[in-house]
N, CA, C and O atoms as a Tinker XYZ file with bonds, in Angstrom:
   396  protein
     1  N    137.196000  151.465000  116.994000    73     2
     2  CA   137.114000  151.197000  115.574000    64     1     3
     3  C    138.167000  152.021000  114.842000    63     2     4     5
     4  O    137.908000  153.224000  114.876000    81     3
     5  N    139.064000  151.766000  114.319000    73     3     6
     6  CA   140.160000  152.240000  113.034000    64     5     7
     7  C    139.193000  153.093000  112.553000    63     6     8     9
     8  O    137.998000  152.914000  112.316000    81     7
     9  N    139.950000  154.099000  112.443000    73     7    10
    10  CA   139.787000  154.738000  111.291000    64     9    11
    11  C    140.684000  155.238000  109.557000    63    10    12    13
    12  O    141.805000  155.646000  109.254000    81    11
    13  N    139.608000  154.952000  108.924000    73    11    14
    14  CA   140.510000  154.621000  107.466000    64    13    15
    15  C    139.977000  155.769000  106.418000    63    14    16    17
    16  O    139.365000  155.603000  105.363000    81    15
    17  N    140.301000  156.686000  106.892000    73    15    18
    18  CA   140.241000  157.832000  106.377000    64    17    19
    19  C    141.582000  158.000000  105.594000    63    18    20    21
    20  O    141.442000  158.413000  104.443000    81    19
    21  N    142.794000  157.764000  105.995000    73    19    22
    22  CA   143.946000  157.878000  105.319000    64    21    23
    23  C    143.893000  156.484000  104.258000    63    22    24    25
    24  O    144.564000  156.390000  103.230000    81    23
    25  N    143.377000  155.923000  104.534000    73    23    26
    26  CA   143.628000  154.292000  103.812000    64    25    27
    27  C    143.103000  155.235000  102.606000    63    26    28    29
    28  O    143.805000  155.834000  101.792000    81    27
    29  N    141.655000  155.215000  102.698000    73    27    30
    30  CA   140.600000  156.231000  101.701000    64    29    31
    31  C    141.363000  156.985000  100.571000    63    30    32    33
    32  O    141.273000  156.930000   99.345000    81    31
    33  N    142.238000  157.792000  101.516000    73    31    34
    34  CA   142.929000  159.016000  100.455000    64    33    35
    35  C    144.089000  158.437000   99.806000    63    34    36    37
    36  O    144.070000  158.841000   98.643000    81    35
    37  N    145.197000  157.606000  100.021000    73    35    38
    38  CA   145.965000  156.401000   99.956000    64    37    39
    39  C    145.617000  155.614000   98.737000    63    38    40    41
    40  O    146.393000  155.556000   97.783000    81    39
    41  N    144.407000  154.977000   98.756000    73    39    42
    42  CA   144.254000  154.416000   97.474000    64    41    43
    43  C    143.315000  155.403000   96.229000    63    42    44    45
    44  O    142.605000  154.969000   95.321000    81    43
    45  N    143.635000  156.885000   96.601000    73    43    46
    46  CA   143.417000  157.270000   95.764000    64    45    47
    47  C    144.165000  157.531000   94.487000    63    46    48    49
    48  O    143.528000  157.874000   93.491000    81    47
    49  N    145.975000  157.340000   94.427000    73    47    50
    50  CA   146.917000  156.779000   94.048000    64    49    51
    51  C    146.990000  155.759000   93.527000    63    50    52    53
    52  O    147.024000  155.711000   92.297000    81    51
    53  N    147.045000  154.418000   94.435000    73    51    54
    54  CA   147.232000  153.320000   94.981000    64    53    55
    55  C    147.101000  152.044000   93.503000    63    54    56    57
    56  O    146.019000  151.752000   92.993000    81    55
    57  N    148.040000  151.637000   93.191000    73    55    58
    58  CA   148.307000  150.223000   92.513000    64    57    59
    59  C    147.692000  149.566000   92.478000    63    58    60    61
    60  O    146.964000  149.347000   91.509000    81    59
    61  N    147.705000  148.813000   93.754000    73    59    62
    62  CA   147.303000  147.772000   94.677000    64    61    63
    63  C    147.352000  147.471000   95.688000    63    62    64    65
    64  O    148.188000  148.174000   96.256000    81    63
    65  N    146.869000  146.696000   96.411000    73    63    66
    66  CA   147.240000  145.911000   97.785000    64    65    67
    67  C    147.529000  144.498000   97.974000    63    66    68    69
    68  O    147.357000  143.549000   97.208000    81    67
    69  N    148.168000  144.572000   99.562000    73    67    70
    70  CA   148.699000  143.019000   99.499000    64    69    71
    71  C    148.360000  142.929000  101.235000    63    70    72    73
    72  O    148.457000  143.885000  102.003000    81    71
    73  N    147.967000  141.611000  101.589000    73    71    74
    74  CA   147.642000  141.071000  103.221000    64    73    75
    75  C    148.538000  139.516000  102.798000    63    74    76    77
    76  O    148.509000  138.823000  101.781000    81    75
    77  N    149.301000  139.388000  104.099000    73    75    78
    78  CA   150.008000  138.449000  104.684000    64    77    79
    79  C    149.159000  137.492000  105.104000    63    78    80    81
    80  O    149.458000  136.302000  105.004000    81    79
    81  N    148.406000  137.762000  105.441000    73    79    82
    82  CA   146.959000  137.167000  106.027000    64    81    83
    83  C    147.288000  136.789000  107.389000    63    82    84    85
    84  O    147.106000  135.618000  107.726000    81    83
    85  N    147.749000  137.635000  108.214000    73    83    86
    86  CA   148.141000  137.634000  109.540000    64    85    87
    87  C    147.896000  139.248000  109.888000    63    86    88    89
    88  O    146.881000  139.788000  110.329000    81    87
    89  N    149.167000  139.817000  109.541000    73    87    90
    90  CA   149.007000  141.315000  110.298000    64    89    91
    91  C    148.885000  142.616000  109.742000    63    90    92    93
    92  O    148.239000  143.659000  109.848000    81    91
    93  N    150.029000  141.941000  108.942000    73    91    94
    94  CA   150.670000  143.362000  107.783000    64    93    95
    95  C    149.716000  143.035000  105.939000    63    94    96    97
    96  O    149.717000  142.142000  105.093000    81    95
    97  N    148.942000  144.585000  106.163000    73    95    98
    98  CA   148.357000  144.943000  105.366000    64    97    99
    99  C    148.792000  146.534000  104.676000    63    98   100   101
   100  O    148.970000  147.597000  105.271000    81    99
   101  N    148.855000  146.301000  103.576000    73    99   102
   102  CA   149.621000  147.394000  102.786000    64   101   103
   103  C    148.946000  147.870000  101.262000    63   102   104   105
   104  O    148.444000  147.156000  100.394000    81   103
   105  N    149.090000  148.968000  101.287000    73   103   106
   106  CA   148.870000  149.980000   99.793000    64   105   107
   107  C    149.868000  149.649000   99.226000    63   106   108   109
   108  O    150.947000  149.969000   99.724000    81   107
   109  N    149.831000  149.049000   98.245000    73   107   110
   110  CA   150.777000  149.521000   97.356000    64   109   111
   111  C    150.908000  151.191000   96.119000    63   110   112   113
   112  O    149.966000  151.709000   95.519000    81   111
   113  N    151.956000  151.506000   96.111000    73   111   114
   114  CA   151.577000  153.068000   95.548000    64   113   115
   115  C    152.561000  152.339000   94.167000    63   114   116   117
   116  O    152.455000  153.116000   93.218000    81   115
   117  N    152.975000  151.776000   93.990000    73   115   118
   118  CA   153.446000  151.510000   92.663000    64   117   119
   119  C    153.952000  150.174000   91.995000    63   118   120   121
   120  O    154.297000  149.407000   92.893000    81   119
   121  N    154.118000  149.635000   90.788000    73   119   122
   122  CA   153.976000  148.765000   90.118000    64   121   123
   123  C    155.589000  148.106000   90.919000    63   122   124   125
   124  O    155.529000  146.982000   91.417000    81   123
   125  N    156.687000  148.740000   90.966000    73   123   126
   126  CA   157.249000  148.179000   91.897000    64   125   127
   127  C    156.806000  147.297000   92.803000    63   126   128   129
   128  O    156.836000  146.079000   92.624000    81   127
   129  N    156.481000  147.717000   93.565000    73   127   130
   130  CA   156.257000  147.286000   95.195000    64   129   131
   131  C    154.803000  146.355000   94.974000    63   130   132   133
   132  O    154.421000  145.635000   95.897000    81   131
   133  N    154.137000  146.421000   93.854000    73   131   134
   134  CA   153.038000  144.711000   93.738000    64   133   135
   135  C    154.603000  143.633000   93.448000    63   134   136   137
   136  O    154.803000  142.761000   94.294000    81   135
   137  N    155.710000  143.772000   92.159000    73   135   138
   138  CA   156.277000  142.995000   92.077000    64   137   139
   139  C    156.857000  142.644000   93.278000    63   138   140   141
   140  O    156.696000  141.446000   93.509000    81   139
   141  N    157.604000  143.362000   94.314000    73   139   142
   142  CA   157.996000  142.862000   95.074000    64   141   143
   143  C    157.316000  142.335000   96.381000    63   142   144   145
   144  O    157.874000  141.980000   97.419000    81   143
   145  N    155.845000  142.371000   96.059000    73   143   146
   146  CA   155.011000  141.955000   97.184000    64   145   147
   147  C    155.029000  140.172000   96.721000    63   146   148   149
   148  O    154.849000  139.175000   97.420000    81   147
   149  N    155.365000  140.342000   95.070000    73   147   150
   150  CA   155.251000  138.723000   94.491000    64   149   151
   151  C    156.144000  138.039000   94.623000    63   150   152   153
   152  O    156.069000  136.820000   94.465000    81   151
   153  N    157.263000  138.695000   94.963000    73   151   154
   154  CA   158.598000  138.067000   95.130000    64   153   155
   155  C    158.278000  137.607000   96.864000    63   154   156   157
   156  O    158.579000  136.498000   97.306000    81   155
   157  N    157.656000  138.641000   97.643000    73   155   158
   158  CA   157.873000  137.872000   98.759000    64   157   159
   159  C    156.917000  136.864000   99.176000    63   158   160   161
   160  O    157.141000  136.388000  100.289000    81   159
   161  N    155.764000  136.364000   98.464000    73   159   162
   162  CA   154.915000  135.547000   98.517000    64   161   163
   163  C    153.411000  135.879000   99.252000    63   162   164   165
   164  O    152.481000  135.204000   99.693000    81   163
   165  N    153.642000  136.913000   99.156000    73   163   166
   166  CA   152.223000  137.362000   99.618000    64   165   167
   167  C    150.910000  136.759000   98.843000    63   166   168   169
   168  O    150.620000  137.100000   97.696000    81   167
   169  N    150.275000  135.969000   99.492000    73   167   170
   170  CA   149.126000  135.607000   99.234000    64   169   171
   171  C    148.075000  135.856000   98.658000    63   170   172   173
   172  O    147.398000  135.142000   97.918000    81   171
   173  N    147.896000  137.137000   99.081000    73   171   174
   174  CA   146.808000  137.966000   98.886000    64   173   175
   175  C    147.505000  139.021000   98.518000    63   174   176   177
   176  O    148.149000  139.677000   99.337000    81   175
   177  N    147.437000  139.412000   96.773000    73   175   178
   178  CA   147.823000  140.925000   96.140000    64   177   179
   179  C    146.725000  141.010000   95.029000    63   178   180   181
   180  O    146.501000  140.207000   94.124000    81   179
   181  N    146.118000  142.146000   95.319000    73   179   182
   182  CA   145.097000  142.629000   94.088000    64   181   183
   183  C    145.439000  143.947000   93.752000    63   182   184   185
   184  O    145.643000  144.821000   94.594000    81   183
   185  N    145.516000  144.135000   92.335000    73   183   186
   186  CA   145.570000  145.201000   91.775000    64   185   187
   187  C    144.659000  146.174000   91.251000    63   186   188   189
   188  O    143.872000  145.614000   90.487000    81   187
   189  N    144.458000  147.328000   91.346000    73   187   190
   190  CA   143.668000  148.713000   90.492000    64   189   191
   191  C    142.888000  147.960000   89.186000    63   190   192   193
   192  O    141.716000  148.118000   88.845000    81   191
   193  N    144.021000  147.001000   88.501000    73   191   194
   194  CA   143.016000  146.796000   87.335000    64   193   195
   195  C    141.938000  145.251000   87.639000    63   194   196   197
   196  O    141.136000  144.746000   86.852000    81   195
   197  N    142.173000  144.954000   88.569000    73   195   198
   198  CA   141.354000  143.776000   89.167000    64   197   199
   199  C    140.054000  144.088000   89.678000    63   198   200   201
   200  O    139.079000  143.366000   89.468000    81   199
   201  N    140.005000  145.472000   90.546000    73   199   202
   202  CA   139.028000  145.569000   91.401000    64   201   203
   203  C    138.934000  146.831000   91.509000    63   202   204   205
   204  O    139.984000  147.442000   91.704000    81   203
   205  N    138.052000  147.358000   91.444000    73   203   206
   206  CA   137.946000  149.526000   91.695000    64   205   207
   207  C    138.096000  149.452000   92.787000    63   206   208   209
   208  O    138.038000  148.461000   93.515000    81   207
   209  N    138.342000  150.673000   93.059000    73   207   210
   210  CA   139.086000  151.671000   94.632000    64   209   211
   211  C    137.652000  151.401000   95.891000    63   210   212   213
   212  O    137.897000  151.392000   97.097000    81   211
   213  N    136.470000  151.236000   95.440000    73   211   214
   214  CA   135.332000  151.250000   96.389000    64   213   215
   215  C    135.616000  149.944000   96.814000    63   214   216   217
   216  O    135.838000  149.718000   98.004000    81   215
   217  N    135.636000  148.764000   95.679000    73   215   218
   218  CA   136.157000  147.847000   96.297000    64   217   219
   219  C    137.397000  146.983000   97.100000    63   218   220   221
   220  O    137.171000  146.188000   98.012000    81   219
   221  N    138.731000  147.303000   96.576000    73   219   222
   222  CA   139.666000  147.698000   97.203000    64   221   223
   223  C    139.537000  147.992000   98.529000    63   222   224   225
   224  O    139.958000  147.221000   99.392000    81   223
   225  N    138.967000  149.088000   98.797000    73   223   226
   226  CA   138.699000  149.552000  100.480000    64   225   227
   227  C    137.417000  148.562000  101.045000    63   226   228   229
   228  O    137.251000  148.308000  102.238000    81   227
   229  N    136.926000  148.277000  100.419000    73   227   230
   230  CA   135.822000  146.846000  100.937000    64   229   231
   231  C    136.898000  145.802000  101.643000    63   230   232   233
   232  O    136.755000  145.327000  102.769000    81   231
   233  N    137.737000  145.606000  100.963000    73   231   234
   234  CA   138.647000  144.239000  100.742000    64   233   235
   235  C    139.749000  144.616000  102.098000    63   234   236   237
   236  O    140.253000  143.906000  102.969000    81   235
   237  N    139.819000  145.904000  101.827000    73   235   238
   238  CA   141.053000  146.170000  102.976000    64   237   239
   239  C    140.406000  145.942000  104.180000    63   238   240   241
   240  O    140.864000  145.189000  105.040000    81   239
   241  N    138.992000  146.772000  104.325000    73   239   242
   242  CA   138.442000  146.592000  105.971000    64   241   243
   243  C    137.761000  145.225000  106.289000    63   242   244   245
   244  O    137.535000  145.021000  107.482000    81   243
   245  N    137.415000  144.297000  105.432000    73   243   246
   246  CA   137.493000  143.058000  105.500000    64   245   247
   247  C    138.694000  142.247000  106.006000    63   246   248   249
   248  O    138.501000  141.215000  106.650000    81   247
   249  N    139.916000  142.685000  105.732000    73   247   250
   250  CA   141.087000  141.978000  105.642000    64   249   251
   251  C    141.561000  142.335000  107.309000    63   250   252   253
   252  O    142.300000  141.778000  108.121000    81   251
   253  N    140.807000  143.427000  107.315000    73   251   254
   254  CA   141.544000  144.465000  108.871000    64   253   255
   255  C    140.986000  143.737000  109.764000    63   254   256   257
   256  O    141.596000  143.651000  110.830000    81   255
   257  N    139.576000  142.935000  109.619000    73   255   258
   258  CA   138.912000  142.965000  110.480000    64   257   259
   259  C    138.791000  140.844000  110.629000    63   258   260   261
   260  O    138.033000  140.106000  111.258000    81   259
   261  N    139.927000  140.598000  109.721000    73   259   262
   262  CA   140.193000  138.924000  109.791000    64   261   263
   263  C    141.587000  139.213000  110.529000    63   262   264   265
   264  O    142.042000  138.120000  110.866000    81   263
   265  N    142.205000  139.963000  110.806000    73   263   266
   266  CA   143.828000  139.814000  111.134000    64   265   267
   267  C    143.918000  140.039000  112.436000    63   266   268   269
   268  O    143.098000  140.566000  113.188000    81   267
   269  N    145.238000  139.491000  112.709000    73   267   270
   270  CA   145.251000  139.047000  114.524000    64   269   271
   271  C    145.755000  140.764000  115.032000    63   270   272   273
   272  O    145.967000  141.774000  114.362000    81   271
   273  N    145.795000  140.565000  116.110000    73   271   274
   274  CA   145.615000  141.900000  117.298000    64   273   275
   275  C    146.632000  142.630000  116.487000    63   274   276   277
   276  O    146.310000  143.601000  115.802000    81   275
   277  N    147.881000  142.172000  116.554000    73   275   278
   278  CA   149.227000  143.110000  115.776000    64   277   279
   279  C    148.381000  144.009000  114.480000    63   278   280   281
   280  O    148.765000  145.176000  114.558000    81   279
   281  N    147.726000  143.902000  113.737000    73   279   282
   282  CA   147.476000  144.566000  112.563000    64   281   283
   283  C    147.405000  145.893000  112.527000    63   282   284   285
   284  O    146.809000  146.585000  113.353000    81   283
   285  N    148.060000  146.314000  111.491000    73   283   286
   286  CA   148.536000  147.855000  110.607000    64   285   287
   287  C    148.073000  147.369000  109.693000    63   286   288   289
   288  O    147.725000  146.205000  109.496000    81   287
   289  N    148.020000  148.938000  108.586000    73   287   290
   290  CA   147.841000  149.310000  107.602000    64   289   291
   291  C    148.856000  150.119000  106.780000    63   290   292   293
   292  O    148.590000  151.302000  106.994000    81   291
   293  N    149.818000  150.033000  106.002000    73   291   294
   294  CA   150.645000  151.264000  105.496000    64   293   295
   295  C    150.762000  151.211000  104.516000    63   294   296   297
   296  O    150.823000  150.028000  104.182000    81   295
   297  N    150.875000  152.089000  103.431000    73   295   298
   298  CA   151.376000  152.537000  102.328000    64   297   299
   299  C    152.614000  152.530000  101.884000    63   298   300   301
   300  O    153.497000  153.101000  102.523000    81   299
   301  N    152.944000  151.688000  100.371000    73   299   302
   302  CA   154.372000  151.367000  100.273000    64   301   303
   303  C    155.435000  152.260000   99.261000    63   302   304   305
   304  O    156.551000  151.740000   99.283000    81   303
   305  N    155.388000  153.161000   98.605000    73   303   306
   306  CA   156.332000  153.474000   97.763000    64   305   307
   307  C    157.560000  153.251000   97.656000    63   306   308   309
   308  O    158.312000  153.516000   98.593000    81   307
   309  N    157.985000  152.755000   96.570000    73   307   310
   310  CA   159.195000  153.160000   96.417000    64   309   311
   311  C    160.659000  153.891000   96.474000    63   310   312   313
   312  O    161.085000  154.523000   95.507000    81   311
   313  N    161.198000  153.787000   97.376000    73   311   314
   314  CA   162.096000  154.949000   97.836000    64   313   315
   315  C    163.626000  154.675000   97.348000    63   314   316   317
   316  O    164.301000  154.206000   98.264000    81   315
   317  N    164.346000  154.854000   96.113000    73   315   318
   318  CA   165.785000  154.218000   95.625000    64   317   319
   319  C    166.949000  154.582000   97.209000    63   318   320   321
   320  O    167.767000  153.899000   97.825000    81   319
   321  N    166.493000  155.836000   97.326000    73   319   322
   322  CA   167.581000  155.843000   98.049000    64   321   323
   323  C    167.730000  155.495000   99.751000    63   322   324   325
   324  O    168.745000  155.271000  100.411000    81   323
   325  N    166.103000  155.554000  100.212000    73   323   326
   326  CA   166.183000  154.505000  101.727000    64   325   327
   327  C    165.122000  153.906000  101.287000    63   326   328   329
   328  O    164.219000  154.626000  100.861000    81   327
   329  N    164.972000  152.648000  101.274000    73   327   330
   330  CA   163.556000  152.012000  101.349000    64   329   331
   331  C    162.515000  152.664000  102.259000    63   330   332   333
   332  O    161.368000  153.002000  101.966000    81   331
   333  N    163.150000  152.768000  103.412000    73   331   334
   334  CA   162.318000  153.043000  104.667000    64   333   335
   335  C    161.432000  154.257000  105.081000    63   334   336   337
   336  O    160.626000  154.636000  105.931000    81   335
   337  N    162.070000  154.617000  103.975000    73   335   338
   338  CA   160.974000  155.887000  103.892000    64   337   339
   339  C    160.102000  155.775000  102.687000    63   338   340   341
   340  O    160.187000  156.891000  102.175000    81   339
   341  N    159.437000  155.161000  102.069000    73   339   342
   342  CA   158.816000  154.488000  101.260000    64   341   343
   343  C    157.468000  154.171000  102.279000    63   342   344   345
   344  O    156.307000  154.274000  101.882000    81   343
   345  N    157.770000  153.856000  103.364000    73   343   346
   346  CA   156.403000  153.346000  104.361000    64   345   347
   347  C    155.727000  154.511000  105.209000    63   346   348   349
   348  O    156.320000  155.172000  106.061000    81   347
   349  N    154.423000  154.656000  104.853000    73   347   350
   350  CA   153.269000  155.537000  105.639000    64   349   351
   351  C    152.192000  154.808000  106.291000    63   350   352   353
   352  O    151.285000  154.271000  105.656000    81   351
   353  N    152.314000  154.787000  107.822000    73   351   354
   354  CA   151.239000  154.536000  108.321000    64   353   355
   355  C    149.700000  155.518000  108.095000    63   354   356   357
   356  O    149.288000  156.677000  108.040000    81   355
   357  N    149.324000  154.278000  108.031000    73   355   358
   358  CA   147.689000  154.612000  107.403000    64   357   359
   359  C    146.558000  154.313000  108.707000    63   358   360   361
   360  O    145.560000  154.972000  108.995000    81   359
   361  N    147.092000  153.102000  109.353000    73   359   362
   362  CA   146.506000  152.282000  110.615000    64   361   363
   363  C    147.318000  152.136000  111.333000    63   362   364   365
   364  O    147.968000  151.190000  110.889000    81   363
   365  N    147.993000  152.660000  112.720000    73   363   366
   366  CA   148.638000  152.068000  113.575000    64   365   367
   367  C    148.262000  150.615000  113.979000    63   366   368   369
   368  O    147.192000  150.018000  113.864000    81   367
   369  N    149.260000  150.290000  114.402000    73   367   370
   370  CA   148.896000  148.973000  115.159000    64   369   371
   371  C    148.370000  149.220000  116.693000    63   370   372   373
   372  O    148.841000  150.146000  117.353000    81   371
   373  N    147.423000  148.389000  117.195000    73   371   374
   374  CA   146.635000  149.067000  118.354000    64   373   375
   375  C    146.084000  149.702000  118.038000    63   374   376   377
   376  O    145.364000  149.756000  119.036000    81   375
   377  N    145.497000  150.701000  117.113000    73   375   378
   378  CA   145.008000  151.953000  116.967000    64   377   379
   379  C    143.367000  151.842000  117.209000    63   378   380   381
   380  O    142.636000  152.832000  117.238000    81   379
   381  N    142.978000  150.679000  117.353000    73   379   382
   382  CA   141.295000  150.443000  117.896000    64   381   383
   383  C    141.178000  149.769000  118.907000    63   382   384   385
   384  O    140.273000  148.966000  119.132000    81   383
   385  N    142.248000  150.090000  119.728000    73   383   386
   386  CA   142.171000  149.155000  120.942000    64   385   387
   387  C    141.123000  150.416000  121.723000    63   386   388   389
   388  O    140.876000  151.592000  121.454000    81   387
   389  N    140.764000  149.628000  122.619000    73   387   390
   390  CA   139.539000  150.849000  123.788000    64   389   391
   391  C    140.496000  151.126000  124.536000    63   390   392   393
   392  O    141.412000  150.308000  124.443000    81   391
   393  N    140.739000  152.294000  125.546000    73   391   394
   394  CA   141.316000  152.203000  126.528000    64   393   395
   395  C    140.986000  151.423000  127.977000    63   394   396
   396  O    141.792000  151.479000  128.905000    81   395
């Protein structure tokens, strides 16, 4: 079973979120990164002022627990000068596999 203890502390920040509705599930940490979750067509984006943080994390481990084997969790900020560091894993992928 995942653990979402970081997800927890994550949207204690947190904008919003967005699910692909496949794998990739994400925090958003700022009003940025919902717009550009809209630009890329993400399906599923709810925001802070849509839904409180208890629910939010309802929605995320719901979402964790519809998505195929590949599924993560990460946190998105904004980063001007690398994007790529903008991303925090929250959920590895595999990370509830049994051994």
């Amino acid at each position: 079973m995942a653990n979402f203890t970081k997800v927890e502390t994550a949207l204690e920040n947190a904008k919003g979120i967005a699910w692909d509705e496949c794998h990739r599930i994400y925090v958003l940490m700022d009003d940025q990164q919902i717009a550009q979750m809209h630009q890329y067509g993400y399906p599923q984006i709810i925001t802070i002022d849509e839904m409180s943080k208890e629910d939010l994390l309802a929605t995320l481990q719901n979402w964790y627990d519809e998505s195929c084997e590949l599924r993560f969790i990460q946190s998105i900020a904004t980063n001007y000068e690398d994007p790529n560091l903008g991303f925090d894993d929250l959920i590895v992928q595999f990370e509830d596999e049994e051994d």
